[in-house]
PDB file of the backbone (N, CA, C, O) and the ligand in Angstrom, with CONECT records:
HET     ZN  A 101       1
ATOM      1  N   UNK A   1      79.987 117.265  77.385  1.00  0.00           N
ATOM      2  CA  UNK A   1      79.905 116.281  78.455  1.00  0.00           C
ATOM      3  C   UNK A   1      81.284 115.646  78.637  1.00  0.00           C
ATOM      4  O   UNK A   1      81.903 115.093  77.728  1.00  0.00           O
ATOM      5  N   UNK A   2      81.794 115.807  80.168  1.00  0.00           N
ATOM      6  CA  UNK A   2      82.858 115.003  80.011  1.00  0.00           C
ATOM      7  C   UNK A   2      82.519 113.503  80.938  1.00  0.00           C
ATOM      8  O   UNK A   2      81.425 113.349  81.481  1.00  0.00           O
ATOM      9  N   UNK A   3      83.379 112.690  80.999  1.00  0.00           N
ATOM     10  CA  UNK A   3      83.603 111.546  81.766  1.00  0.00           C
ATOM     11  C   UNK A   3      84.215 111.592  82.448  1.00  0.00           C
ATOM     12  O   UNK A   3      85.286 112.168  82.256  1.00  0.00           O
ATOM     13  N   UNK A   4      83.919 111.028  83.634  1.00  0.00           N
ATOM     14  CA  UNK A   4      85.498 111.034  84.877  1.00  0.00           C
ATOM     15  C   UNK A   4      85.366 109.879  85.139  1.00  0.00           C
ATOM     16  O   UNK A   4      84.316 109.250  85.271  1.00  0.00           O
ATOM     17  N   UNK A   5      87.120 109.297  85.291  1.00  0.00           N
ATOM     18  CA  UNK A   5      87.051 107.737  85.309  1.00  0.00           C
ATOM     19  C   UNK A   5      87.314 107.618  86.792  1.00  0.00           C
ATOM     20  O   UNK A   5      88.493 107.746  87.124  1.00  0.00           O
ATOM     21  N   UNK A   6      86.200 107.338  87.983  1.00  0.00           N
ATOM     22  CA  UNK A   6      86.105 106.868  89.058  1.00  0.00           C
ATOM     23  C   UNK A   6      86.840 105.876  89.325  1.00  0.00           C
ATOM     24  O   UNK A   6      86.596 105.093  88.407  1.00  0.00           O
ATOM     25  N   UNK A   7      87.967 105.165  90.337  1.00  0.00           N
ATOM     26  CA  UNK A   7      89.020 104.278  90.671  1.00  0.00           C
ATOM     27  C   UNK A   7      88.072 103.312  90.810  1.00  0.00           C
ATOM     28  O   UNK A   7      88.252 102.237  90.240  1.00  0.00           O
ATOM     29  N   UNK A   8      87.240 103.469  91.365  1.00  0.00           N
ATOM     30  CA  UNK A   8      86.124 102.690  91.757  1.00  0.00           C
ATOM     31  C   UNK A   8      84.701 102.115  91.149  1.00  0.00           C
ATOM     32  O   UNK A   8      84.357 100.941  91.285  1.00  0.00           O
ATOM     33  N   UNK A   9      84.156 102.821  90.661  1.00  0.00           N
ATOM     34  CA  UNK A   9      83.461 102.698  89.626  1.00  0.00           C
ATOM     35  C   UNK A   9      83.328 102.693  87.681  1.00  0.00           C
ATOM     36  O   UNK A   9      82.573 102.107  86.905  1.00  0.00           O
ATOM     37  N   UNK A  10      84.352 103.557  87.516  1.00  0.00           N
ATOM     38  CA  UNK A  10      85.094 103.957  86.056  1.00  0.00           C
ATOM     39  C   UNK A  10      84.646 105.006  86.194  1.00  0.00           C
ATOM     40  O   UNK A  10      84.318 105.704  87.154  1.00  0.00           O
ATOM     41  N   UNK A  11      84.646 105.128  84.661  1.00  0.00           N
ATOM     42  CA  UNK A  11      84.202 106.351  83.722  1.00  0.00           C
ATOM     43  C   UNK A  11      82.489 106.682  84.057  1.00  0.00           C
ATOM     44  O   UNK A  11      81.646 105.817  83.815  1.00  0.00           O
ATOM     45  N   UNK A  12      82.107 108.048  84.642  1.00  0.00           N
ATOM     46  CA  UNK A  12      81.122 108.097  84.822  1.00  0.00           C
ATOM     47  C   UNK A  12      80.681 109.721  84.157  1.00  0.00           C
ATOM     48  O   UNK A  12      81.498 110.548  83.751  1.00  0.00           O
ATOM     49  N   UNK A  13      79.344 109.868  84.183  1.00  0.00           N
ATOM     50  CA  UNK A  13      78.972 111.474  83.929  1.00  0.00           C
ATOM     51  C   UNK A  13      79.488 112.260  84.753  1.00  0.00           C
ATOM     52  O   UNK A  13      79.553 111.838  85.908  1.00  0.00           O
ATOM     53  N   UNK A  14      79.961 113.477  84.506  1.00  0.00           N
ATOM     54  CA  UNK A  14      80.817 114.805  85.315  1.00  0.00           C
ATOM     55  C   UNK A  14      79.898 115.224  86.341  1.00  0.00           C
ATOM     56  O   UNK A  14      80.451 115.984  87.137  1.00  0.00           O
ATOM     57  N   UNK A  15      78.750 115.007  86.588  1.00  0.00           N
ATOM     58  CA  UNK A  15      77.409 115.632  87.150  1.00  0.00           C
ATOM     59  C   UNK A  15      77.699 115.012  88.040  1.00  0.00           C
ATOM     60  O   UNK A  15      77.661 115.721  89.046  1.00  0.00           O
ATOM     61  N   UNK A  16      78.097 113.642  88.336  1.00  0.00           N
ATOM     62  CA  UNK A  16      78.130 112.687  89.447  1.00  0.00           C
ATOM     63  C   UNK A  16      78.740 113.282  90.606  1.00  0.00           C
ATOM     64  O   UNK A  16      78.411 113.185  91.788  1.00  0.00           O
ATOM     65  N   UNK A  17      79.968 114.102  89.909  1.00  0.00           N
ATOM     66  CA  UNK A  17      81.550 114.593  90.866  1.00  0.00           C
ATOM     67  C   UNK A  17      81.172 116.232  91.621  1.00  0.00           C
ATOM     68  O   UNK A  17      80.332 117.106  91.411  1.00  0.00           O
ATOM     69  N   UNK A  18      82.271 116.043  92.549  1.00  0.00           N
ATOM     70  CA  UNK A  18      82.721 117.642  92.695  1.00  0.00           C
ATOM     71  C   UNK A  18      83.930 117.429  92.921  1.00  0.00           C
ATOM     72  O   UNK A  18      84.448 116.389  93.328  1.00  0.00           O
ATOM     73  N   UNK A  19      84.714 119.045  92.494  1.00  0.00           N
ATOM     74  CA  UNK A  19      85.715 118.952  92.560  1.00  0.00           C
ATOM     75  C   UNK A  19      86.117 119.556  93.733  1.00  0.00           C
ATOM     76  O   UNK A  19      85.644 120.495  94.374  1.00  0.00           O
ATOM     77  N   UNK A  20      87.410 118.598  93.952  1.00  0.00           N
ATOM     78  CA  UNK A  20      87.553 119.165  95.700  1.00  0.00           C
ATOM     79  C   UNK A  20      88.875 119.857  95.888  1.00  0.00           C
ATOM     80  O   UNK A  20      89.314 120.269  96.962  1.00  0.00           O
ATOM     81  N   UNK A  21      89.438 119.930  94.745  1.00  0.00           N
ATOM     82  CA  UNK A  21      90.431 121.166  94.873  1.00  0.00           C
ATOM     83  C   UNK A  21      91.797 120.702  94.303  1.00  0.00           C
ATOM     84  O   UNK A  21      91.758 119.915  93.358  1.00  0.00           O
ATOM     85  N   UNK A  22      92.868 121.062  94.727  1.00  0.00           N
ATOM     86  CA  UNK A  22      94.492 120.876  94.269  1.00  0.00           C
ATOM     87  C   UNK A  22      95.201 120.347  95.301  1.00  0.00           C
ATOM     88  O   UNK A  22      95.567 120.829  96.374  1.00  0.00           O
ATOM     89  N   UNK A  23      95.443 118.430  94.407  1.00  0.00           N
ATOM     90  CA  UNK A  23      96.475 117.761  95.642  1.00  0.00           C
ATOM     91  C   UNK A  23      97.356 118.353  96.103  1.00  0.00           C
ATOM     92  O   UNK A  23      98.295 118.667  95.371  1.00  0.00           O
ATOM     93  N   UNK A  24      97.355 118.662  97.301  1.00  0.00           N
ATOM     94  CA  UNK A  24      98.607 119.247  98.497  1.00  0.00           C
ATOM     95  C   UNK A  24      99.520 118.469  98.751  1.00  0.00           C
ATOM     96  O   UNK A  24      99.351 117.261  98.585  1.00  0.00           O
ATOM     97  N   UNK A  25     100.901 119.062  99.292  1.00  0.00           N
ATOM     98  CA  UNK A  25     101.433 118.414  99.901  1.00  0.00           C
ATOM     99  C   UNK A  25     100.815 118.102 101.281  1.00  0.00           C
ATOM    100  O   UNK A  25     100.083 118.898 101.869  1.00  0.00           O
ATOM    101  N   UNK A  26     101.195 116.766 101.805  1.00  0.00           N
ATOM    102  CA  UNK A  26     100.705 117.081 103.103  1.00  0.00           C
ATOM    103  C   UNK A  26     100.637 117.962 104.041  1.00  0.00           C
ATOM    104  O   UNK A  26     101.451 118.878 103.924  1.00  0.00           O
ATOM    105  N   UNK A  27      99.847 118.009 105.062  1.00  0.00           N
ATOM    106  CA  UNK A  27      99.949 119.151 106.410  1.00  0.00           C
ATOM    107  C   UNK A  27     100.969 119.090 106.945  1.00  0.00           C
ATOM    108  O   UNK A  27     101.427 117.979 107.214  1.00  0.00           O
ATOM    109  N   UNK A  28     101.809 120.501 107.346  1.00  0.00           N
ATOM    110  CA  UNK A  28     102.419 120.268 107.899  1.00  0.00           C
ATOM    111  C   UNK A  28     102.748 119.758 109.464  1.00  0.00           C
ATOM    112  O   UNK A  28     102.728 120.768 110.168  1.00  0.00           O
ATOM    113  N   UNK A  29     103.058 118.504 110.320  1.00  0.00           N
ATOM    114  CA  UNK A  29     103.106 118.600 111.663  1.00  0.00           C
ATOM    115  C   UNK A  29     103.446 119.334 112.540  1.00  0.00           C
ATOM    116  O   UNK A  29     103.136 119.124 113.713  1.00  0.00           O
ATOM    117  N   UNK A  30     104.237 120.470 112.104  1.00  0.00           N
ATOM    118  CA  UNK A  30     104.551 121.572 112.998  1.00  0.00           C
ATOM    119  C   UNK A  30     103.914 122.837 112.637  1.00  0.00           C
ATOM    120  O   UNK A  30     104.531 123.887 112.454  1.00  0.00           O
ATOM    121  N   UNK A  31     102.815 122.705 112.556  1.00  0.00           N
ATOM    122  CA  UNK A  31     101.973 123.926 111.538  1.00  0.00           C
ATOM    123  C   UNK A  31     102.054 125.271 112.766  1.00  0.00           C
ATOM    124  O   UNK A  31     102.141 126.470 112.501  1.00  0.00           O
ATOM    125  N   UNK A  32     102.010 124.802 113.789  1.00  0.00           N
ATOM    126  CA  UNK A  32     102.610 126.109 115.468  1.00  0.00           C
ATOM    127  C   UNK A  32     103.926 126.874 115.062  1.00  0.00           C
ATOM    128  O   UNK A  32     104.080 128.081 115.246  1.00  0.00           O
ATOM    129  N   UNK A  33     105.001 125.911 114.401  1.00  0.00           N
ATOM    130  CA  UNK A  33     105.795 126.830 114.318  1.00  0.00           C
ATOM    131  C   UNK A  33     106.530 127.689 113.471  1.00  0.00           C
ATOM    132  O   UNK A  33     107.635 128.223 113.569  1.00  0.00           O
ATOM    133  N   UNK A  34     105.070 127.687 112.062  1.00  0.00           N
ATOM    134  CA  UNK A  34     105.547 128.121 111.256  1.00  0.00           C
ATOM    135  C   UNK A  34     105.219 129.510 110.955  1.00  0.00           C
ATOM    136  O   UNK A  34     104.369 130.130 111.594  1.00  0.00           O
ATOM    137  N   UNK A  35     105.793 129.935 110.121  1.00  0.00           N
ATOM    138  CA  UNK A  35     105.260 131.826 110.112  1.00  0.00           C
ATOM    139  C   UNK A  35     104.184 131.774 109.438  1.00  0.00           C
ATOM    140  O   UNK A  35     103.878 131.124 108.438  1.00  0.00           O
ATOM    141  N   UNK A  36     103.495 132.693 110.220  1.00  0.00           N
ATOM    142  CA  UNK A  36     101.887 133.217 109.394  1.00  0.00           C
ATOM    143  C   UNK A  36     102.154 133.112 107.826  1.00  0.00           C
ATOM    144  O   UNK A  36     101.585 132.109 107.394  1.00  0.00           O
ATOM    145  N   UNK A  37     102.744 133.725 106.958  1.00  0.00           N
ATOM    146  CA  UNK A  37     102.447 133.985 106.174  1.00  0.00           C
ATOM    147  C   UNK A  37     102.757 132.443 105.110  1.00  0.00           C
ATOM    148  O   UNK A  37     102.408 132.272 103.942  1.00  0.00           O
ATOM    149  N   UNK A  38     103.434 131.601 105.919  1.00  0.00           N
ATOM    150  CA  UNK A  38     103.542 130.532 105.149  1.00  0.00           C
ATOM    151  C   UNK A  38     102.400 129.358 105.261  1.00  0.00           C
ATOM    152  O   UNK A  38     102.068 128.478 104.467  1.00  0.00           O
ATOM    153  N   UNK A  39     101.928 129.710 106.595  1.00  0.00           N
ATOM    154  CA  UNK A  39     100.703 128.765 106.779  1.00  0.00           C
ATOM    155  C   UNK A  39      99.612 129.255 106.403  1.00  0.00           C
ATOM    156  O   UNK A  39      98.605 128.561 106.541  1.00  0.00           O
ATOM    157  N   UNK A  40      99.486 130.794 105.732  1.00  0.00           N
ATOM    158  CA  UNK A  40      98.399 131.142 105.177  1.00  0.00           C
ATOM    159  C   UNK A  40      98.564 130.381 103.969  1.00  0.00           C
ATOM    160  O   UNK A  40      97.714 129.536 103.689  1.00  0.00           O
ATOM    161  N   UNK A  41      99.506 130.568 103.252  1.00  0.00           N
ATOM    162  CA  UNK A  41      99.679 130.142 101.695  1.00  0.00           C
ATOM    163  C   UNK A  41      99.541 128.612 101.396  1.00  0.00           C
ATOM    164  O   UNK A  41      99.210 128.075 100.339  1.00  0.00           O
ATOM    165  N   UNK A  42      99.953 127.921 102.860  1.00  0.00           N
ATOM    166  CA  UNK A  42      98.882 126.528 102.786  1.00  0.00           C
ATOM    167  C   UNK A  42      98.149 126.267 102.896  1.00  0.00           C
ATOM    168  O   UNK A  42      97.891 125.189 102.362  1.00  0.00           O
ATOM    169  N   UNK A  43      96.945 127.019 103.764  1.00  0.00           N
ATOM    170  CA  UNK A  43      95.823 126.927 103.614  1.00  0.00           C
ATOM    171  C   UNK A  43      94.512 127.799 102.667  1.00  0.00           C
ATOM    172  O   UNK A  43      93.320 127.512 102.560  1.00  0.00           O
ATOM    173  N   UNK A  44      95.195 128.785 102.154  1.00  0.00           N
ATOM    174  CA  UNK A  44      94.235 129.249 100.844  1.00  0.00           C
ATOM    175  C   UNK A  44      95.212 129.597  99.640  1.00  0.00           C
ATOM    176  O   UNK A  44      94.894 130.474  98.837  1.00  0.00           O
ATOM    177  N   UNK A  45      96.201 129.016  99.547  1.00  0.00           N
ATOM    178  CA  UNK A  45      97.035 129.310  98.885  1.00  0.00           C
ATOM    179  C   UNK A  45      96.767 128.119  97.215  1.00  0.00           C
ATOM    180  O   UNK A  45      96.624 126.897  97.256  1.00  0.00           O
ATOM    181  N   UNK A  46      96.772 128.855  96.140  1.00  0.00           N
ATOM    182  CA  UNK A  46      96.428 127.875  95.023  1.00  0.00           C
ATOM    183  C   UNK A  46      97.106 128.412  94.095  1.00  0.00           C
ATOM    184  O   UNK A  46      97.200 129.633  93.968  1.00  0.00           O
ATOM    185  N   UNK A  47      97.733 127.454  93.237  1.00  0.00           N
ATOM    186  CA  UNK A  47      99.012 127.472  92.323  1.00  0.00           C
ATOM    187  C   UNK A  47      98.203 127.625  90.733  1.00  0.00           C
ATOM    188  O   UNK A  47      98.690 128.313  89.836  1.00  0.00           O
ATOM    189  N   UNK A  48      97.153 127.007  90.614  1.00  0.00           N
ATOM    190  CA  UNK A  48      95.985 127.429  89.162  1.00  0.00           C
ATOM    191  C   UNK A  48      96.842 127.549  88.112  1.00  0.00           C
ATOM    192  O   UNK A  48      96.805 128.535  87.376  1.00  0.00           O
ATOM    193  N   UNK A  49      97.875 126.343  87.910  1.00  0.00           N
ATOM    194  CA  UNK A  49      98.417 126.073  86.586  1.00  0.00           C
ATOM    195  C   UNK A  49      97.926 125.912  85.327  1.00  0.00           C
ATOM    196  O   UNK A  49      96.806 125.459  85.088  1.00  0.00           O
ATOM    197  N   UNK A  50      98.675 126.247  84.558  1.00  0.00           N
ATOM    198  CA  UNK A  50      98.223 126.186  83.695  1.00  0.00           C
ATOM    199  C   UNK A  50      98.540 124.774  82.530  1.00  0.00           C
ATOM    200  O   UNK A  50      99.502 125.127  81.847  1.00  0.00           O
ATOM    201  N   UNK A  51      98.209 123.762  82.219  1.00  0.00           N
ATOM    202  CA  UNK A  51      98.609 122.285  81.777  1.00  0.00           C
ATOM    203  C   UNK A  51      98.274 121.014  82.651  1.00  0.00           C
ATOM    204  O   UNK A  51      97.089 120.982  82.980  1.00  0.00           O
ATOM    205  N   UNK A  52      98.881 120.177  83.010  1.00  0.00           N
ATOM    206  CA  UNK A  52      98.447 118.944  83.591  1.00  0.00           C
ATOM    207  C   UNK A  52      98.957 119.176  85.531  1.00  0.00           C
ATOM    208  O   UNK A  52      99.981 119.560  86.095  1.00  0.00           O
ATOM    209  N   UNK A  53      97.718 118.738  85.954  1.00  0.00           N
ATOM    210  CA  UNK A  53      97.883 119.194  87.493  1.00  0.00           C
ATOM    211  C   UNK A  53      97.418 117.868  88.274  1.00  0.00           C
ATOM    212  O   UNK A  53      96.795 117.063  87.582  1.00  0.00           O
ATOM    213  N   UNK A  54      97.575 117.624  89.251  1.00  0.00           N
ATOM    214  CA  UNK A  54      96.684 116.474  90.250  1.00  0.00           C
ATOM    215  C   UNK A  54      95.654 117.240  90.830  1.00  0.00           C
ATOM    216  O   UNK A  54      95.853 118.414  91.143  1.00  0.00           O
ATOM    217  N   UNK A  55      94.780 116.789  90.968  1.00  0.00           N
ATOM    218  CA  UNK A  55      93.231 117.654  92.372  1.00  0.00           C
ATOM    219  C   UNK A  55      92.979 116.048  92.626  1.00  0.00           C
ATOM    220  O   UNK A  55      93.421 114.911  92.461  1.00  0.00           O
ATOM    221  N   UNK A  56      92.009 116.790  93.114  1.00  0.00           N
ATOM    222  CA  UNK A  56      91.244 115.607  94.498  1.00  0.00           C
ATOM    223  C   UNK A  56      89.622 115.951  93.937  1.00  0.00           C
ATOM    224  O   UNK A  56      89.108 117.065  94.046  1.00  0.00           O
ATOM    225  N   UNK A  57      88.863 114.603  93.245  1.00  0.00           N
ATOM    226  CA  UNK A  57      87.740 114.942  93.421  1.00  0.00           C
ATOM    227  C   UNK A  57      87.107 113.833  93.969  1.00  0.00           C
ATOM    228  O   UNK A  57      87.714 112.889  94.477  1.00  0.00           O
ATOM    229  N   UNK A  58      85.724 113.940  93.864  1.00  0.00           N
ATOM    230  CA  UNK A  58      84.984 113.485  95.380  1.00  0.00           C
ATOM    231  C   UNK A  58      83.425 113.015  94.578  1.00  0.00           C
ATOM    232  O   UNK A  58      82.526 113.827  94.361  1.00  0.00           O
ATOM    233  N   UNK A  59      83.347 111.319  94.159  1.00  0.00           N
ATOM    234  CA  UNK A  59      82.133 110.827  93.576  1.00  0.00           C
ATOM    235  C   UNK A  59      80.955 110.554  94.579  1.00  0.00           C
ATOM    236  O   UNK A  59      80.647 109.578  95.263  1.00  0.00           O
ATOM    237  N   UNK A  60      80.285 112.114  94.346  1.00  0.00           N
ATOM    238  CA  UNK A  60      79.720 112.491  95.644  1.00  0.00           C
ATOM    239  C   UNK A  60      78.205 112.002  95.265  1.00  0.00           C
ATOM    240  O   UNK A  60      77.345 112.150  96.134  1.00  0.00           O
ATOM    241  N   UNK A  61      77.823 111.399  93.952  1.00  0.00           N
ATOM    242  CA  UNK A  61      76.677 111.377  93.766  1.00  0.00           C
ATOM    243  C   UNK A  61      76.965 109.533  93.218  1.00  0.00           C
ATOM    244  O   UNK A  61      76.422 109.141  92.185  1.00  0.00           O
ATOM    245  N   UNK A  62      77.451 109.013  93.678  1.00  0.00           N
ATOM    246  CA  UNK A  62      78.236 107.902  93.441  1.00  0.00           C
ATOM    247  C   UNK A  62      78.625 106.815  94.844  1.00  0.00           C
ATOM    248  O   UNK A  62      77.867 106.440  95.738  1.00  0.00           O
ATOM    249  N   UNK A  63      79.438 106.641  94.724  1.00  0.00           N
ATOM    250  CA  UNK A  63      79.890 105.488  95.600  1.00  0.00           C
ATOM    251  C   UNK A  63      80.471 106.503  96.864  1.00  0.00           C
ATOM    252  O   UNK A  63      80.372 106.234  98.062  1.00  0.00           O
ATOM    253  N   UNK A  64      81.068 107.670  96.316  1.00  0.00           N
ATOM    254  CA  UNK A  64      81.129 108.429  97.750  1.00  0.00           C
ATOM    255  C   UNK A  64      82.545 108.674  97.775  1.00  0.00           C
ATOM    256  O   UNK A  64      82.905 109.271  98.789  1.00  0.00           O
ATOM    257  N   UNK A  65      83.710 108.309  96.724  1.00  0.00           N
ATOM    258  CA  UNK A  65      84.797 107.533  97.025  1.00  0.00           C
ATOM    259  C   UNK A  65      86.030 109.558  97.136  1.00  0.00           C
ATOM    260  O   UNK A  65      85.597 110.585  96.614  1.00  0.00           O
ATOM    261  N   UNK A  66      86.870 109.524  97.606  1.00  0.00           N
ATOM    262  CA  UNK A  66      87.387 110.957  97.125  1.00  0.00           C
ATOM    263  C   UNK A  66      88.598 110.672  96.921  1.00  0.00           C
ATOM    264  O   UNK A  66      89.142 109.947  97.755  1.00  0.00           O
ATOM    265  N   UNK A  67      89.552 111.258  95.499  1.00  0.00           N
ATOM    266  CA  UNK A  67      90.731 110.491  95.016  1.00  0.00           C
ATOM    267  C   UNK A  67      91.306 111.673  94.560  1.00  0.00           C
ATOM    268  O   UNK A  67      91.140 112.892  94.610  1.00  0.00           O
ATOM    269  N   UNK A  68      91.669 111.261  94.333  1.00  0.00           N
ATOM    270  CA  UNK A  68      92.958 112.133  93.466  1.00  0.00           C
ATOM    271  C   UNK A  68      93.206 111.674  91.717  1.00  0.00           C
ATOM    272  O   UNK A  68      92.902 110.523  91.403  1.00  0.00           O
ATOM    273  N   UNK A  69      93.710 112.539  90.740  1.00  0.00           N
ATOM    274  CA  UNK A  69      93.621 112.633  89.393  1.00  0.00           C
ATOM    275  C   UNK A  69      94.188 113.393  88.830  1.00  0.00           C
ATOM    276  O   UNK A  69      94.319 114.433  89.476  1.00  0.00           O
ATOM    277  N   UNK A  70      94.753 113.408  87.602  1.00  0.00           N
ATOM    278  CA  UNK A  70      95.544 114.287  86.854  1.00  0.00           C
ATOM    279  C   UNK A  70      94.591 114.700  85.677  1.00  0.00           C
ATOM    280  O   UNK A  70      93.896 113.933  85.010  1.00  0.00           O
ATOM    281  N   UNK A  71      94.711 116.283  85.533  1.00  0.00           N
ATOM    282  CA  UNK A  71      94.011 116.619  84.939  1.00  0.00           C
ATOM    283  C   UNK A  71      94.497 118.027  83.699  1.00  0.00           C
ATOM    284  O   UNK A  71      94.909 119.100  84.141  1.00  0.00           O
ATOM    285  N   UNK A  72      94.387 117.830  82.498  1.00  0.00           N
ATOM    286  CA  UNK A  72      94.999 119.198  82.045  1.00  0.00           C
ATOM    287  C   UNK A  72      93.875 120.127  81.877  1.00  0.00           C
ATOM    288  O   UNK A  72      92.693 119.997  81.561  1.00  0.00           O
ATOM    289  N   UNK A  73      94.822 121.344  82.270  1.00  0.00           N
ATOM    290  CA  UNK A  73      93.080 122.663  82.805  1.00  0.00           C
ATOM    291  C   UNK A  73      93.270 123.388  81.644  1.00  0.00           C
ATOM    292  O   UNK A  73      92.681 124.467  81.687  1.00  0.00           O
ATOM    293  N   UNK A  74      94.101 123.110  80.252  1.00  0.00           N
ATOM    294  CA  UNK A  74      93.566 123.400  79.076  1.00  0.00           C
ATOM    295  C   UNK A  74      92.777 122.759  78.136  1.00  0.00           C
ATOM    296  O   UNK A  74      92.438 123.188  77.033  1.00  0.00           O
ATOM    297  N   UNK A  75      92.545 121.838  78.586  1.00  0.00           N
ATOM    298  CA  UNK A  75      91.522 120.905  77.583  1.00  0.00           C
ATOM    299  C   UNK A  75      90.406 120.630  78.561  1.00  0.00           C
ATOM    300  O   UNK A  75      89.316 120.855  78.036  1.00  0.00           O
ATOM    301  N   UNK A  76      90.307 120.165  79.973  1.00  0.00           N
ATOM    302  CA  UNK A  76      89.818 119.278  80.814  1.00  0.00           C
ATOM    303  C   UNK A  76      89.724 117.912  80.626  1.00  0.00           C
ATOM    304  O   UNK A  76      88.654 117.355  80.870  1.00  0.00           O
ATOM    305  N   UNK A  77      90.505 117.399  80.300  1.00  0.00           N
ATOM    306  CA  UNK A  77      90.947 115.651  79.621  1.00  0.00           C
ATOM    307  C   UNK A  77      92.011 115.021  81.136  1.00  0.00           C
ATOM    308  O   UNK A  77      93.184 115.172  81.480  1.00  0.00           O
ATOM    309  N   UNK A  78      91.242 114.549  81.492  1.00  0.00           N
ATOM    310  CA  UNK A  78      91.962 113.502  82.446  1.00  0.00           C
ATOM    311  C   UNK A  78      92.539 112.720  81.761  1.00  0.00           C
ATOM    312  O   UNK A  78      92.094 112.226  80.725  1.00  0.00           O
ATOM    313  N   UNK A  79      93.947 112.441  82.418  1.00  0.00           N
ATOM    314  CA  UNK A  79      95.314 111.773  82.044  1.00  0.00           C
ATOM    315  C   UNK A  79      95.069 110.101  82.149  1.00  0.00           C
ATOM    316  O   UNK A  79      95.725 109.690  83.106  1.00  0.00           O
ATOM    317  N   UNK A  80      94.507 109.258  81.633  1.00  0.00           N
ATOM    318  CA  UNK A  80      94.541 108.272  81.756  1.00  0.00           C
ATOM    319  C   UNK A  80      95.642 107.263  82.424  1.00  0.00           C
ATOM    320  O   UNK A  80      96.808 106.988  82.140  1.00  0.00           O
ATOM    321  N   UNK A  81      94.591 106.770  83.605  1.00  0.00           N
ATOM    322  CA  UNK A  81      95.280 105.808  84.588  1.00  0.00           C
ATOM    323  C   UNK A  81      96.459 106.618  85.489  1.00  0.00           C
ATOM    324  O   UNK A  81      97.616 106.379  85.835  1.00  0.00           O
ATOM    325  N   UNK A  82      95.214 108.020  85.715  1.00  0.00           N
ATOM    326  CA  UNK A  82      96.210 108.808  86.607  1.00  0.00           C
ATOM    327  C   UNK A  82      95.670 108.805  88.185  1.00  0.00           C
ATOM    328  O   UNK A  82      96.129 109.268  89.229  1.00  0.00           O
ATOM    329  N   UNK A  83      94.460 108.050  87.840  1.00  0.00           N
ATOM    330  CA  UNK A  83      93.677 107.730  89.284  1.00  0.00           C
ATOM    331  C   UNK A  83      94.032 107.266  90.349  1.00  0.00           C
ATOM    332  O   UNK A  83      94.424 106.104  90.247  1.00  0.00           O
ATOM    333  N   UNK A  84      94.068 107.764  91.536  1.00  0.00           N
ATOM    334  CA  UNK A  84      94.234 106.783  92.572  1.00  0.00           C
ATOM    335  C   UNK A  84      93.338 107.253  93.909  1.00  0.00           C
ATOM    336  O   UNK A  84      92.877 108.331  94.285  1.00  0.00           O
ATOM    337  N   UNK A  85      93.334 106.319  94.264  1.00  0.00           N
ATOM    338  CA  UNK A  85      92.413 105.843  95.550  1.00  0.00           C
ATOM    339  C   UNK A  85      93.689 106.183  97.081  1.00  0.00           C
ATOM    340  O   UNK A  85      94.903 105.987  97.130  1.00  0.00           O
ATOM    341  N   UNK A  86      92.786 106.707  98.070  1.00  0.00           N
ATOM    342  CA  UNK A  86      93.445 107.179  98.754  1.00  0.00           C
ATOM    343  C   UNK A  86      93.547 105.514  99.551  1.00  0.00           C
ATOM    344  O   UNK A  86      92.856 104.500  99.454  1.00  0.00           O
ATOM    345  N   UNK A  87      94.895 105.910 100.422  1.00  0.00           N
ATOM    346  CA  UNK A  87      95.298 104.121 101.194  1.00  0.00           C
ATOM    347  C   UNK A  87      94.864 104.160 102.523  1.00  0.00           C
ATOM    348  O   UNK A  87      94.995 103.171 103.245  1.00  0.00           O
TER     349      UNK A  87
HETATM  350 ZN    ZN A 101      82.759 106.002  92.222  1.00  0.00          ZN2+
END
């Protein structure tokens, strides 16, 4: 069982969450003029590191809230007070 510490709520059961994937850089605004093959790799494109990463998950059985978090994908141990709430 793990815990995920909600910005909003805390530390809750993992059952609560889904995970919503790997913080991006933002979109790009000129996404028209960029080459196919680079705007493919932003939109299904995933880096699946290996050690401490940011994603975006989403306390969907919860308050509803969707954030962002650091997470290492060899242990699954969230980085304490790596939470944040989108602005
Ligand atoms: Zn929450």
């Amino acid at each position: 069982m793990h815990l995920v510490p909600c910005p909003w709520c805390g530390e809750r059961h993992e059952s609560e969450f889904a995970y919503a994937g790997e913080k991006k850089s933002p979109r790009p605004l000129d996404a028209g003029s960029l080459a196919d093959d680079v705007w493919i790799d932003y939109v299904i494109g995933r880096a699946n590191p290996r050690g401490v990463t940011r994603e975006k998950w989403w306390h969907v059985r919860g308050c509803g809230l969707m954030f962002s978090i650091e997470r290492d994908t060899r242990s699954h141990e969230f980085v304490a007070g790596s939470a944040e709430a989108p602005r």
